[in-house]
ROZAKE-338159 format. One record per residue (C-alpha): residue in three letters; x, y, z. Coordinates in nm, 3 decimals. Layout:
<zanus>
rest,u,v,w
Ala,X,Y,Z;
...
</zanus>
This chain:
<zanus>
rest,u,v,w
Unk,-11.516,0.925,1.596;
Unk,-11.698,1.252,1.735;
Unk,-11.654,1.523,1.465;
Unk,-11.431,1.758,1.683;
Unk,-11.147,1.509,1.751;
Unk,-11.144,1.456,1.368;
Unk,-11.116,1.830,1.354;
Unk,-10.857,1.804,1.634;
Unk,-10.633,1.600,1.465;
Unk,-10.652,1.734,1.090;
Unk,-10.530,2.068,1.253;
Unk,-10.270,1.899,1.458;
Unk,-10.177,1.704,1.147;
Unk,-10.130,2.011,0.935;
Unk,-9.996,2.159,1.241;
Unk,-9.714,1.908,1.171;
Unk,-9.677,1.928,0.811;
Unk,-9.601,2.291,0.809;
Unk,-9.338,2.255,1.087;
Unk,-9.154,2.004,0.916;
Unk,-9.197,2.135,0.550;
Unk,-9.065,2.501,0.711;
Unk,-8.774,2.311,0.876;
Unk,-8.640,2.201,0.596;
Unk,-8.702,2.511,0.373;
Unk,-8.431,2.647,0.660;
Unk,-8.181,2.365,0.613;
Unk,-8.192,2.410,0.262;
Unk,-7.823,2.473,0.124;
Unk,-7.748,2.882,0.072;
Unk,-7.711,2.982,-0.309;
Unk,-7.352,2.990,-0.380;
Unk,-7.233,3.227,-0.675;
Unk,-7.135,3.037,-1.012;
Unk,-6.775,2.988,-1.046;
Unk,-6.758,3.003,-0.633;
Unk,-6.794,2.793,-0.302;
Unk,-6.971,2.860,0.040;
Unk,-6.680,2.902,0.192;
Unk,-6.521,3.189,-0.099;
Unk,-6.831,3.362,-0.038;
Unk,-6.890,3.386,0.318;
Unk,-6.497,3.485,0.347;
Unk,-6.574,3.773,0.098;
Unk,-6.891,3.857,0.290;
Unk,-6.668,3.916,0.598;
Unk,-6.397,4.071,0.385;
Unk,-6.631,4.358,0.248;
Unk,-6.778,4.405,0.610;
Unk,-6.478,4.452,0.743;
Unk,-6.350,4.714,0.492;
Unk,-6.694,4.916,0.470;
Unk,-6.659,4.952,0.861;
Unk,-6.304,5.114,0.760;
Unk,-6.469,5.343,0.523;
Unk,-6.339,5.156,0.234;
Unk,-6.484,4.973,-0.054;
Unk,-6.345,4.751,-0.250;
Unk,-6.600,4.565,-0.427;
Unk,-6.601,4.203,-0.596;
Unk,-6.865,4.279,-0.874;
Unk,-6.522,4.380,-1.083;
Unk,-6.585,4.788,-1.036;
Unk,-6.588,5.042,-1.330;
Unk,-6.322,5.247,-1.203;
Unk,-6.089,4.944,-1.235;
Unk,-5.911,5.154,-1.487;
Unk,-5.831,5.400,-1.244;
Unk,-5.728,5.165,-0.969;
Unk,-5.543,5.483,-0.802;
Unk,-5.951,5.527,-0.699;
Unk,-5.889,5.232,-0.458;
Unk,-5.601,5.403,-0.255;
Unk,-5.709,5.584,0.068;
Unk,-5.587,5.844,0.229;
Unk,-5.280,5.751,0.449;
Unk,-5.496,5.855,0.778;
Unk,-5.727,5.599,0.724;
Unk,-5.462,5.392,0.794;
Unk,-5.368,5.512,1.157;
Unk,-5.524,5.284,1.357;
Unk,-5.456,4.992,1.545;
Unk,-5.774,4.824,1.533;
Unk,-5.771,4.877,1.149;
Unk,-5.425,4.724,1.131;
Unk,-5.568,4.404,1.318;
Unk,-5.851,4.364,1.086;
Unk,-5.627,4.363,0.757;
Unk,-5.415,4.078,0.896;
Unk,-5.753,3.937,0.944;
Unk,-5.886,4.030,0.556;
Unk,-5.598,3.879,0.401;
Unk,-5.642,3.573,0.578;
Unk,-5.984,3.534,0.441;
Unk,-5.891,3.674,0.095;
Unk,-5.632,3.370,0.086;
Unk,-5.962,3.121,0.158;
Unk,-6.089,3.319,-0.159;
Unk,-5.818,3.233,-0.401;
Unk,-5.720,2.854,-0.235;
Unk,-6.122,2.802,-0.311;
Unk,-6.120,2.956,-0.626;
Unk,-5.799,2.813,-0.789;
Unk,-5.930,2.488,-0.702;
Unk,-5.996,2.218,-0.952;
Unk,-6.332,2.269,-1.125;
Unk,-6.529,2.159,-1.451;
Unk,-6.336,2.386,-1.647;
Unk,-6.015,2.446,-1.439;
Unk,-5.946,2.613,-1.160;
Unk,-6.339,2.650,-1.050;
Unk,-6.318,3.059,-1.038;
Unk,-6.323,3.253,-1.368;
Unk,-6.019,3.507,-1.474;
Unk,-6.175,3.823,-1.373;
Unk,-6.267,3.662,-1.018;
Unk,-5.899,3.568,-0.933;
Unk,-5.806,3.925,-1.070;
Unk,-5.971,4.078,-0.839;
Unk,-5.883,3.887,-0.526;
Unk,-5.511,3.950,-0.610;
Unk,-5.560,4.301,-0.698;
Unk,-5.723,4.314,-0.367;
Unk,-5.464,4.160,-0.157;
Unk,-5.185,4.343,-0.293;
Unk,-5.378,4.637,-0.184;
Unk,-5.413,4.532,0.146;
Unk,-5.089,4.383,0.176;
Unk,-4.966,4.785,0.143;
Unk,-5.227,4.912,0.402;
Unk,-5.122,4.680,0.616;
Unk,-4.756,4.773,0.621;
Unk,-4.854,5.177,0.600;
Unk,-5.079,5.120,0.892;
Unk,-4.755,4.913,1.087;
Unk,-4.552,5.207,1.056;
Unk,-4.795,5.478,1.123;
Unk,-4.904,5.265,1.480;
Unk,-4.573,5.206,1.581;
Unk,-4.515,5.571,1.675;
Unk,-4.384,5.566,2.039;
Unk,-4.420,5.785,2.200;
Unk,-4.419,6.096,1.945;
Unk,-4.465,6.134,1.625;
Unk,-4.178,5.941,1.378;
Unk,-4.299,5.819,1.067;
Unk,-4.505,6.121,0.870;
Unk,-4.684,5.903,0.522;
Unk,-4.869,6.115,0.269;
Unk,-4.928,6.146,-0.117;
Unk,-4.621,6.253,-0.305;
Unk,-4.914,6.507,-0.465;
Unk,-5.292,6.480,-0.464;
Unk,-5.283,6.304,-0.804;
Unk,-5.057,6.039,-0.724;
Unk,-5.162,5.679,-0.637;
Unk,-4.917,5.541,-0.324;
Unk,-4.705,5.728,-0.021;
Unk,-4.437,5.901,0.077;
Unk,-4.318,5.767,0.372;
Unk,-4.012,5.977,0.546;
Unk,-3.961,6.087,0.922;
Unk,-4.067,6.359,1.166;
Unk,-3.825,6.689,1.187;
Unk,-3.769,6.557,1.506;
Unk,-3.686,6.227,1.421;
Unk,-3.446,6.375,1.131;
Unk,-3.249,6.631,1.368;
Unk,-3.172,6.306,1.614;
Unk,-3.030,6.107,1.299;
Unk,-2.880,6.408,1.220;
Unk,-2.696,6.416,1.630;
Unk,-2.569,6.070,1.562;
Unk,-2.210,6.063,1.513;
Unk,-2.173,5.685,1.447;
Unk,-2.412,5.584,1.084;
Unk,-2.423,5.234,1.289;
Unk,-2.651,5.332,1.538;
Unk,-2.871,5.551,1.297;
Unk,-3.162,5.230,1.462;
Unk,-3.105,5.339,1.783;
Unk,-3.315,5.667,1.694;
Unk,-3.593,5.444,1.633;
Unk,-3.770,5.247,1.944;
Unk,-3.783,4.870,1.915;
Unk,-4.139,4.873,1.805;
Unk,-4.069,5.140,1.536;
Unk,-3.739,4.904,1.426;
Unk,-3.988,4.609,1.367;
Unk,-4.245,4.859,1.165;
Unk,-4.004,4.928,0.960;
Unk,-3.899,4.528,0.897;
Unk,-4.229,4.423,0.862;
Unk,-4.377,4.683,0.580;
Unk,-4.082,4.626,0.389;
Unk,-4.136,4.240,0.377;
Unk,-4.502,4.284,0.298;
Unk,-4.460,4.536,0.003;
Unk,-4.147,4.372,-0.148;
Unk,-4.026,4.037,0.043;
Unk,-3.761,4.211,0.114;
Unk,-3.505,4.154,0.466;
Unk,-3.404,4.456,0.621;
Unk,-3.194,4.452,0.910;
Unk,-3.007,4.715,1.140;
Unk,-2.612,4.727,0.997;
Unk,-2.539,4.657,1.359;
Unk,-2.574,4.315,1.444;
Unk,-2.612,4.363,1.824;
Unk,-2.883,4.612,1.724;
Unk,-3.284,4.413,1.767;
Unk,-3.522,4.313,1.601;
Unk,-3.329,4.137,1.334;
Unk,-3.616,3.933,1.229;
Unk,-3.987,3.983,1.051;
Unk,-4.286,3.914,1.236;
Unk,-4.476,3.891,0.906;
Unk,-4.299,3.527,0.800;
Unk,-4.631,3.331,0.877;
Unk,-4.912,3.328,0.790;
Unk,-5.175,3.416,0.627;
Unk,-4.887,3.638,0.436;
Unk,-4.780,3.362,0.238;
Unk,-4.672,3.641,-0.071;
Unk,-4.624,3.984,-0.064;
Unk,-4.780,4.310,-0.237;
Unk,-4.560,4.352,-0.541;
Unk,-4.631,3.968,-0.623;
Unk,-5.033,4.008,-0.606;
Unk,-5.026,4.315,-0.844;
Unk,-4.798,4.164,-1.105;
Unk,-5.015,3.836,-1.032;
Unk,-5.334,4.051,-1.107;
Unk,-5.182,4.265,-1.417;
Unk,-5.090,3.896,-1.584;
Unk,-5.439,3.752,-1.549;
Unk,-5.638,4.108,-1.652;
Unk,-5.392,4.069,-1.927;
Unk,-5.595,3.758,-2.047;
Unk,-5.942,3.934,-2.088;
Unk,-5.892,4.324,-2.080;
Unk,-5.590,4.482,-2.160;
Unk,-5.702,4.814,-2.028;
Unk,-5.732,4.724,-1.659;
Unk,-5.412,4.562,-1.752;
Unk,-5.229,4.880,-1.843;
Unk,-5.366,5.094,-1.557;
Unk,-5.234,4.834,-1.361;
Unk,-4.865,4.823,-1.504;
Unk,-4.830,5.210,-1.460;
Unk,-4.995,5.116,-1.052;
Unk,-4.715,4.879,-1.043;
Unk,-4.481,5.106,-1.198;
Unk,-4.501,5.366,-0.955;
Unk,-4.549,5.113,-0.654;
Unk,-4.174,5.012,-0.755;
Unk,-4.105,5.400,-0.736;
Unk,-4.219,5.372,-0.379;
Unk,-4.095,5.074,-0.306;
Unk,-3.718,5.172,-0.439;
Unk,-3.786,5.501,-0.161;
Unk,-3.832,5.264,0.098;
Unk,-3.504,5.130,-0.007;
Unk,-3.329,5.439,-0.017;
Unk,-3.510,5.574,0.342;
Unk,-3.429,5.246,0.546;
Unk,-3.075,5.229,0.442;
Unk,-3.056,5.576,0.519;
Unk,-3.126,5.495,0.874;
Unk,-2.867,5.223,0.924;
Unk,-3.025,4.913,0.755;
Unk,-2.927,4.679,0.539;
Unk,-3.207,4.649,0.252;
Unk,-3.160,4.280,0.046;
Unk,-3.412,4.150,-0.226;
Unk,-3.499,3.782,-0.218;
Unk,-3.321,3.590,-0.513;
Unk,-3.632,3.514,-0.671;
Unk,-3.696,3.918,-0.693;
</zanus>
């Protein structure tokens, strides 16, 4: 064989081999963090872009600032916006791949560690009250209603009360029964829906003719509800650092302060406010 088609073919030969051999240095699996799955990790890959294009960061490497979990609270404005609102419907959906992946049977069982399924609830309980803050604030139609802010600058959760507007036409209302009526349909549902995602709670207009009646939050991927994902996170921090675990129980503490406002505000306007049993 002339010398040039044995050149010919060693180069197409090794032509070959490093085709193949990069092919499959592609197909190779993706490293998967100990303790995790592909699919936990590629849901919190989407989780944290999704926040960071918020402007928020909530990281999974278990941040310093844990004991000051306040830290993690934005400002209510950053909660204004619709498309924001989608994409935490969106987050806790993946969030919930998280924990079903992590509280999965492993080696030592469940496959994630302590700290790891801290975090995801701490997370979602989070995000479970942005998502209802962010309901109410979007529901505004067409002025102004709902007005949420800090109860100071040092304190960790909202205030969430009504436009002087809004208040001087609850104030015109002669009958208590149609205090709803002030509110537009869309606002009515707002305020059903945050109230089931920070607390499980059913709140319904006293008047029974009055709609919506009903929560558009019962499905998923809100299978629980904020309070439950804090106290869920405060038990399991509990297990390997007691600190986190106290900053949490005074966070809880005053999201039950909030929470019994809520309360107060909604029957205020004309609802009834009732706890599950299990609460």
């Amino acid at each position: 064989m002339p010398m040039k088609d044995i050149i010919h073919k060693s180069c197409l030969l090794l032509s070959l081999m490093l085709f193949f051999s990069s092919g499959c240095y592609e197909r190779e699996d993706p490293v998967v963090a100990s303790g995790s799955t592909l699919e936990a990790d590629n849901a919190i890959k989407e989780v944290e872009a999704k926040l960071e294009a918020m402007g928020l960061s909530l990281s999974f490497e278990e941040p310093g600032d844990l004991i000051l979990p306040e830290k993690l609270i934005p400002d209510p404005s950053v909660l204004a916006d619709e498309i924001n609102q989608k994409d935490f419907e969106e987050i806790i959906g993946q969030l919930n791949i998280v924990l079903t992946e992590l509280e999965q049977e492993g080696p030592n069982s469940p496959l994630g560690s302590v700290s790891d399924m801290a975090l995801v609830h701490l997370y979602l309980g989070l995000v479970y009250v942005f998502d209802a803050m962010s309901r109410l604030q979007i529901s505004d139609d067409p002025a102004e209603t709902f007005i949420i802010e800090r109860y100071t600058p040092d304190e960790p959760w909202y205030n969430v009360g009504v436009s002087p507007a809004t208040k001087a036409e609850l104030d015109a209302v002669q009958d208590p029964l149609d205090y709803p009526l002030v509110f537009t349909p869309k606002e009515r549902q707002a305020i059903i829906d945050a109230t089931d995602l920070i607390d499980d709670a059913i709140v319904r207009p006293r008047a029974p003719e009055i709609e919506p009646r009903l929560s558009s939050v019962d499905r998923p991927p809100y299978s629980k509800y904020a309070i439950w994902h804090f106290q869920k996170a405060a038990s399991l921090f509990g297990q390997y650092k007691p600190d986190v675990k106290d900053a949490l129980d005074d966070l809880n503490e005053s999201l039950d302060d909030m929470r019994s406002e809520i309360q107060a505000r909604s029957e205020s306007w004309g609802f009834t406010y009732t706890l599950p049993p299990w609460r």
